[in-house]
Backbone as ProteinMPNN parsed JSONL, in Angstrom:
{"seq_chain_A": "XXXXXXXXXXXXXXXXXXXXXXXXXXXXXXXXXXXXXXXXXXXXXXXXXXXXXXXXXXXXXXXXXXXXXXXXXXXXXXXXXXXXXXXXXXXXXXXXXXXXXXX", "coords_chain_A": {"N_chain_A": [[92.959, 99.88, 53.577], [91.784, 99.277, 56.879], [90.965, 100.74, 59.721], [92.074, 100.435, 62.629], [90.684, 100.594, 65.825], [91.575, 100.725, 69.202], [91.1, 100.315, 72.433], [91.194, 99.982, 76.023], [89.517, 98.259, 77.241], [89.427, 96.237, 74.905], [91.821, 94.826, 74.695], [93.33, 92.038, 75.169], [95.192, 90.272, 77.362], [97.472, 87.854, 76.743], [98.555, 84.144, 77.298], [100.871, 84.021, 80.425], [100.72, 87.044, 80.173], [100.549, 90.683, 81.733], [98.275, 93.18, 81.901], [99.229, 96.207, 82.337], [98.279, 99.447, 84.202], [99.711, 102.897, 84.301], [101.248, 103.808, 86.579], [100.952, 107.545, 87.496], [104.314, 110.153, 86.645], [106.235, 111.284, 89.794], [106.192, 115.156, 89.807], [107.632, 116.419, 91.559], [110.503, 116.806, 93.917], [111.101, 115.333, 96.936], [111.744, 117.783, 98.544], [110.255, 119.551, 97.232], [111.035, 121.201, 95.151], [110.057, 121.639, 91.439], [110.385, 118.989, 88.762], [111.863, 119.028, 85.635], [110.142, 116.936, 82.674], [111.885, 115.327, 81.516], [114.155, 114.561, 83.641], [112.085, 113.531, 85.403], [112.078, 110.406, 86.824], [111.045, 107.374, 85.742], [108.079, 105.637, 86.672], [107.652, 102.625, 88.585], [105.599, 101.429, 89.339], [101.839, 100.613, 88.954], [98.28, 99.619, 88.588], [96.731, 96.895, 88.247], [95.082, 96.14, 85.273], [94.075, 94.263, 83.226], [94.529, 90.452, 83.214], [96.471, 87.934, 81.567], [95.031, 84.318, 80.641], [97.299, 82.876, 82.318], [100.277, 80.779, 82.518], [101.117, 77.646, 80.554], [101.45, 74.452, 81.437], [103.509, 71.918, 81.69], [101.623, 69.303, 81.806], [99.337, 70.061, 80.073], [97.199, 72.292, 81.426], [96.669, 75.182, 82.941], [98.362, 77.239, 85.159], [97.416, 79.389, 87.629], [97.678, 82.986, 87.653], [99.344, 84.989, 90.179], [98.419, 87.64, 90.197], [95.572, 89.923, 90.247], [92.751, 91.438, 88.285], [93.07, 95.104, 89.671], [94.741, 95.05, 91.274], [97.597, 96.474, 92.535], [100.606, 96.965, 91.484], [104.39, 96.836, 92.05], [106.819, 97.068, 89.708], [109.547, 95.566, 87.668], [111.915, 97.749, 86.477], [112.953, 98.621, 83.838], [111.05, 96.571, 82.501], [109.053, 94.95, 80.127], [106.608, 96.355, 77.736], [105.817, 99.394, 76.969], [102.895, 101.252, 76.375], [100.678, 103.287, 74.433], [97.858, 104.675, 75.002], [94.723, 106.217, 74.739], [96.109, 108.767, 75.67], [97.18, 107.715, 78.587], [99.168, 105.914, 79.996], [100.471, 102.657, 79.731], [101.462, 99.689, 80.272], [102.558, 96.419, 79.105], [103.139, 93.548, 80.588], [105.178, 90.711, 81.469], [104.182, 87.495, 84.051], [106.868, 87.346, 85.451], [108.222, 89.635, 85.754], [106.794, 90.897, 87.403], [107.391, 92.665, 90.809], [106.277, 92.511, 93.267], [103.12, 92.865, 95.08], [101.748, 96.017, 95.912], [100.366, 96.988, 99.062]], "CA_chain_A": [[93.143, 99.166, 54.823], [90.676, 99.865, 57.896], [92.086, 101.757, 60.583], [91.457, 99.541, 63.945], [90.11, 101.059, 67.127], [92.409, 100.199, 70.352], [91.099, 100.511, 74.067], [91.653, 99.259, 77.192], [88.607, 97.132, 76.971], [89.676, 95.392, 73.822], [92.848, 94.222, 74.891], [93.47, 90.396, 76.317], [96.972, 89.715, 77.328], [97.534, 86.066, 76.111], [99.341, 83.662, 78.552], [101.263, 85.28, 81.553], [100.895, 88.613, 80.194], [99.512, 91.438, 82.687], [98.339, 94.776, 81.077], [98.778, 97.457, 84.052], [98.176, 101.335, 83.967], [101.157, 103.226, 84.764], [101.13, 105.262, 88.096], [101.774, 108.875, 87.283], [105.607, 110.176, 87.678], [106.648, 112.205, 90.68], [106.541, 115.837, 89.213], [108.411, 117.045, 92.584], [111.219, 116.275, 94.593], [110.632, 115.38, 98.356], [112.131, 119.359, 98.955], [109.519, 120.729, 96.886], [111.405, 121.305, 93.289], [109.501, 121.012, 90.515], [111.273, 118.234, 87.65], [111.063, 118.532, 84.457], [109.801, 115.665, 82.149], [113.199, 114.285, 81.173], [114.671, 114.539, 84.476], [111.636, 112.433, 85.661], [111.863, 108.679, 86.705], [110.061, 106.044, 84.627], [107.456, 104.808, 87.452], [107.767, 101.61, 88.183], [103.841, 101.049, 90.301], [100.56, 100.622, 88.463], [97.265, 98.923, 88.452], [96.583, 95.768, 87.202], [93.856, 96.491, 84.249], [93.601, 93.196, 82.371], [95.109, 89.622, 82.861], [95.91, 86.55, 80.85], [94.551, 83.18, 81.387], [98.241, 81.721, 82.779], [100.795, 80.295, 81.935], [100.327, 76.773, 79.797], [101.606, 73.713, 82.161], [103.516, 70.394, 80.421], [100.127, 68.58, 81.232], [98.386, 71.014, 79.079], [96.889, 72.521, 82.089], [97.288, 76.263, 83.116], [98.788, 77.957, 86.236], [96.797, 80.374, 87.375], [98.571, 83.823, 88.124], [99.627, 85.539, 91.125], [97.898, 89.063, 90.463], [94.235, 89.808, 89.884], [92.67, 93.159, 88.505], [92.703, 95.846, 90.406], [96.064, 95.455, 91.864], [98.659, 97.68, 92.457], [101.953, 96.248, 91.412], [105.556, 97.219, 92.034], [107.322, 95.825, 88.354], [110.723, 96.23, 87.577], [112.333, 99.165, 85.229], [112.783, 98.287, 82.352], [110.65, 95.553, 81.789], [107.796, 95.177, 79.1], [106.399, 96.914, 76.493], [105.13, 100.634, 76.864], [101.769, 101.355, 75.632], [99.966, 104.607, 75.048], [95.901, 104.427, 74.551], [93.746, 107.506, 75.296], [96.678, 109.555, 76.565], [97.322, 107.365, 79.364], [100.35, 105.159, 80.003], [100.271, 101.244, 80.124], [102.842, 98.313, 80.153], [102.409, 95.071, 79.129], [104.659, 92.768, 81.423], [105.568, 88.977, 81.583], [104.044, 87.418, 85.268], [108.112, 87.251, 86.007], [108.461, 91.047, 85.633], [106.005, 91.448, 88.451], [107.808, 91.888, 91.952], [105.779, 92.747, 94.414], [102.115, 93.318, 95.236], [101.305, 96.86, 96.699], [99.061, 97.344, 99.821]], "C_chain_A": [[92.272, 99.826, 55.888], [91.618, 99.258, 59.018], [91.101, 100.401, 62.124], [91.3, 100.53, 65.041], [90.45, 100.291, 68.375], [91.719, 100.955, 71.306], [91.437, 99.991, 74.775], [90.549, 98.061, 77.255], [88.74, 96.127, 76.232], [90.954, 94.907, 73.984], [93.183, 92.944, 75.936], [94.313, 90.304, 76.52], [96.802, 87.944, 77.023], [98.782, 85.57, 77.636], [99.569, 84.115, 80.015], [101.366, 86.318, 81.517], [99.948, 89.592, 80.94], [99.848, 93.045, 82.002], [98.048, 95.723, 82.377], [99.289, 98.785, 83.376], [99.225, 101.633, 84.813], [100.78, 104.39, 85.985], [101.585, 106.595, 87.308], [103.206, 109.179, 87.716], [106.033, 111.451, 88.603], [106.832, 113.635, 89.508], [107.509, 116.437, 90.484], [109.37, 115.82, 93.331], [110.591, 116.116, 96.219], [110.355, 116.8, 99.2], [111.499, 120.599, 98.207], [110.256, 121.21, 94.98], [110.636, 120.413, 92.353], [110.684, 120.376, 89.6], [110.614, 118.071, 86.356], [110.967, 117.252, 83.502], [111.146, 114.964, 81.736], [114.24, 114.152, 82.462], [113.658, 113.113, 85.528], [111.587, 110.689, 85.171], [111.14, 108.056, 85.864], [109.005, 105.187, 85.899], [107.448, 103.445, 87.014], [106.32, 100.922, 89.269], [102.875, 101.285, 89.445], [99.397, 100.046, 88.825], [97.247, 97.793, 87.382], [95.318, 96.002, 86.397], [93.179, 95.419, 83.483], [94.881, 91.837, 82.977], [95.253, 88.63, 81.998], [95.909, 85.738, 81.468], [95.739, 82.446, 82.025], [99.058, 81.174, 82.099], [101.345, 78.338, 81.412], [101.285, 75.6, 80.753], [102.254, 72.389, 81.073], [102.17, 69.569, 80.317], [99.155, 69.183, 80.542], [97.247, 71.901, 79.945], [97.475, 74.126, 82.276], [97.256, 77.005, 84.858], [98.141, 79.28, 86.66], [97.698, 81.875, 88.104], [97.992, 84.603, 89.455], [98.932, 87.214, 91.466], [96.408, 88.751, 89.844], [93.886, 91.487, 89.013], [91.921, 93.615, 89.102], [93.499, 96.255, 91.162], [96.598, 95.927, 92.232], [99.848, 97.003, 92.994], [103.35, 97.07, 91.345], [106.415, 96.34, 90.939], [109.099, 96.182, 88.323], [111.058, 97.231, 86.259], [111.669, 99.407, 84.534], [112.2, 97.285, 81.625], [109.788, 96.102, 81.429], [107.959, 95.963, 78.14], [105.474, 98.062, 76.823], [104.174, 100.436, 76.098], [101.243, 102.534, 75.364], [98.263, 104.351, 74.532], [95.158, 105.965, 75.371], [94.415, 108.601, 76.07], [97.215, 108.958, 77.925], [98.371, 106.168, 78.864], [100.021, 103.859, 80.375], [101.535, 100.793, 80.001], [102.031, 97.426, 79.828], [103.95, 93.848, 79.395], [104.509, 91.044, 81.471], [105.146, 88.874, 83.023], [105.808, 87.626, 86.171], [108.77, 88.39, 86.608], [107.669, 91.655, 86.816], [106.88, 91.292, 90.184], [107.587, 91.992, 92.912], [104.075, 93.179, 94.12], [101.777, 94.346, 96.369], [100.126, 96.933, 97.512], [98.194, 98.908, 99.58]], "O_chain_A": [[92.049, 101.025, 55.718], [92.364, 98.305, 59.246], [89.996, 99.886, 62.292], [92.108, 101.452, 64.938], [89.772, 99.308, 68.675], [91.656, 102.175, 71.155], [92.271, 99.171, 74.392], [90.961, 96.902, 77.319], [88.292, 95.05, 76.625], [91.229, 94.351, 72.921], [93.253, 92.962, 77.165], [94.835, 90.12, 75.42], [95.867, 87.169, 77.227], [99.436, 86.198, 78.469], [98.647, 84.518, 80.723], [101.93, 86.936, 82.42], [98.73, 89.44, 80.857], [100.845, 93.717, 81.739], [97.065, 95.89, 83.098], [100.14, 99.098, 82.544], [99.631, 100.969, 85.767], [100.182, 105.465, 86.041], [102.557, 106.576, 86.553], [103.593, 108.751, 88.803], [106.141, 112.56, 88.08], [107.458, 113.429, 88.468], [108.372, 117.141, 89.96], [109.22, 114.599, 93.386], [109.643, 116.814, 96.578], [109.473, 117.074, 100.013], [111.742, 121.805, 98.255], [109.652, 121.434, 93.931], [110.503, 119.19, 92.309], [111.777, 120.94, 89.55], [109.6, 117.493, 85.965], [111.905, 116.471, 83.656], [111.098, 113.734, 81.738], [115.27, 113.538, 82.179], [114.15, 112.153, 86.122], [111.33, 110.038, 84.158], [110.496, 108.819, 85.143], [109.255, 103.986, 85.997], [107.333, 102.992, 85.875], [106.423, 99.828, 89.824], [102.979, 102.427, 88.997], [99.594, 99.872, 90.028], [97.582, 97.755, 86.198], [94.332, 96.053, 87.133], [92.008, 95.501, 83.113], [96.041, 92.208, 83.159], [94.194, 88.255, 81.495], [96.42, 85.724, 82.588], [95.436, 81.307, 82.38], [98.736, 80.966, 80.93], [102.094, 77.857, 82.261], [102.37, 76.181, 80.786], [101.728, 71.987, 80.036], [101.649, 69.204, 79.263], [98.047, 68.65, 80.491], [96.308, 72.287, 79.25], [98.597, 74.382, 81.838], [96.244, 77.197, 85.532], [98.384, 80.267, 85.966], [98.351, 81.664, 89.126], [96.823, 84.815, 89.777], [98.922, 87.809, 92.543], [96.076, 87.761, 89.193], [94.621, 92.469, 89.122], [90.754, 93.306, 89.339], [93.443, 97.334, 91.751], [95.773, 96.384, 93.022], [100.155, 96.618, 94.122], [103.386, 97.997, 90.536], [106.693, 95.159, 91.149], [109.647, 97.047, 89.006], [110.381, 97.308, 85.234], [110.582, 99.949, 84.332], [112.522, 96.992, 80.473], [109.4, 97.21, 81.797], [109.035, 96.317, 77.658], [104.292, 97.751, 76.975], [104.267, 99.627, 75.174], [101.322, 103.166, 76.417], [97.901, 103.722, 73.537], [95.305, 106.417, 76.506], [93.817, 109.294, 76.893], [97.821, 109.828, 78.55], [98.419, 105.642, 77.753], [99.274, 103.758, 81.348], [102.525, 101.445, 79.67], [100.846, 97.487, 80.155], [105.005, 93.528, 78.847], [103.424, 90.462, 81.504], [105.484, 89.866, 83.67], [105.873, 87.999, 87.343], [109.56, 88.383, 87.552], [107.88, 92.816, 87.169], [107.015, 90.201, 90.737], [108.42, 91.683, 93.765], [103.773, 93.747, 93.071], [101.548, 93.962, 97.516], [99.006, 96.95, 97.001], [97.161, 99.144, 100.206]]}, "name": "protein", "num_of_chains": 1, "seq": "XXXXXXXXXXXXXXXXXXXXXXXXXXXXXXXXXXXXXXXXXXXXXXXXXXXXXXXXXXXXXXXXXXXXXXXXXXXXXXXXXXXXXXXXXXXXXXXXXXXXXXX"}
């Protein structure tokens, strides 16, 4: 079997799916304490990295989505699907899962 080769480049999200890079998570508290890795949050802010073309319309027509890349989105929790590629953290989220666009 031949081993496939995953990047960030090679990945399309299909439909409403948006592939965003995961913000780093707080290693400190506001008061200066360092936290260690299981005590740290699950960021929930990234970059948008890749979109898909929309989601598919009854007239066979597609909706075009609400984020672009380059983004920087506020998602919720626990949504999506964790990714890891090159050491670096991704999601892949449903447009629904998206709930805010960061300035």
């Amino acid at each position: 079997m031949a081993a496939i080769s995953i990047n960030v480049s090679t990945v399309k999200p299909l439909g409403d799916r948006i592939f965003v890079k995961v913000s780093p998570a707080e290693e400190k508290t506001a008061g200066g304490i360092l936290l260690p890795d299981n005590a740290q949050e699950k960021p929930q802010i990234g970059e948008v990295v890749a979109v898909g073309p929309g989601k598919r319309n009854d007239d066979g027509s597609r909706s075009e989505l609400d984020v672009k890349v380059g983004d920087k989105v506020l998602y919720s929790k626990y949504a999506g699907t964790d990714v890891k590629l090159s050491g670096d953290d991704y999601v892949l989220l449903s447009e629904k899962d998206i709930l805010a666009a960061v300035a």
